[in-house]
N, C-alpha and C positions, 0 to 999 in steps of 0.2 A: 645557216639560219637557226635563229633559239626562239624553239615554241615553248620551250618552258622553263621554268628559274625558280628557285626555291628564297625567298626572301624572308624580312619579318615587318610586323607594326609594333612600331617602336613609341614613347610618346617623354617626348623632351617637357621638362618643367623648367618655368622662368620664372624667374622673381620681377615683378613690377617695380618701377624705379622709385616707390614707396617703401618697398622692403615687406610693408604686410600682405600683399597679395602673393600669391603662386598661380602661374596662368601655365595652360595643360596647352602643347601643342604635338596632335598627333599625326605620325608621319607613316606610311608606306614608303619602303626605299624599293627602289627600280635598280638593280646593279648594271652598271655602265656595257657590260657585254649584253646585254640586252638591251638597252637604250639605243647600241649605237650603230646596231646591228641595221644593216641596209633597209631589214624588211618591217623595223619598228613604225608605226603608224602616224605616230605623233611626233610633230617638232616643238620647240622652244616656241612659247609666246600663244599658243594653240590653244583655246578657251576648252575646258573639256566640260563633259556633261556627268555625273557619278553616279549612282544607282544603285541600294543595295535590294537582290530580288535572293530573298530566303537566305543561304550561307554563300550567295557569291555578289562580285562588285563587279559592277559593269561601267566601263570606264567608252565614253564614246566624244570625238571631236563634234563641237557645235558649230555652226556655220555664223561667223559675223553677218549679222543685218548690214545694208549698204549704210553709211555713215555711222556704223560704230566700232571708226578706228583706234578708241583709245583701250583702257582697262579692260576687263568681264564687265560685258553690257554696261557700257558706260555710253552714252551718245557723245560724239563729239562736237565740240564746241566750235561755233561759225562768228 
């Protein structure tokens, strides 16, 4: 079981399909021995909730409402 893993925040830069914009996307990596570890919390597709409180991230599953099976708080459509 891994309680703890040393990563980094990393932040990839994209050019807009304009060529004059640069759009900033920044990432947290999760390294895979840690992801895939039995007692990791989170699965694929799992809405999270993010929270920075002073120098830490609180990273917590949100519970889908009934009828919103599509995106992050998306209602689905009938």
């Amino acid at each position: 079981m891994v309680k703890k893993i040393l990563t980094r925040f990393a932040v990839a830069k994209k050019p807009a399909s304009n060529g004059d914009t640069v759009y900033r996307s920044p990432r947290i990596y999760l390294p895979t021995k840690l992801t895939d570890d039995s007692s990791f919390p989170f699965k694929e597709g799992d809405i999270l909730s993010v929270k920075v409180n002073g120098r830490k991230v609180m990273i917590q599953r949100v519970q889908r409402a009934i009828g919103q099976r599509n995106g992050a708080g998306e209602p689905s459509k009938k």
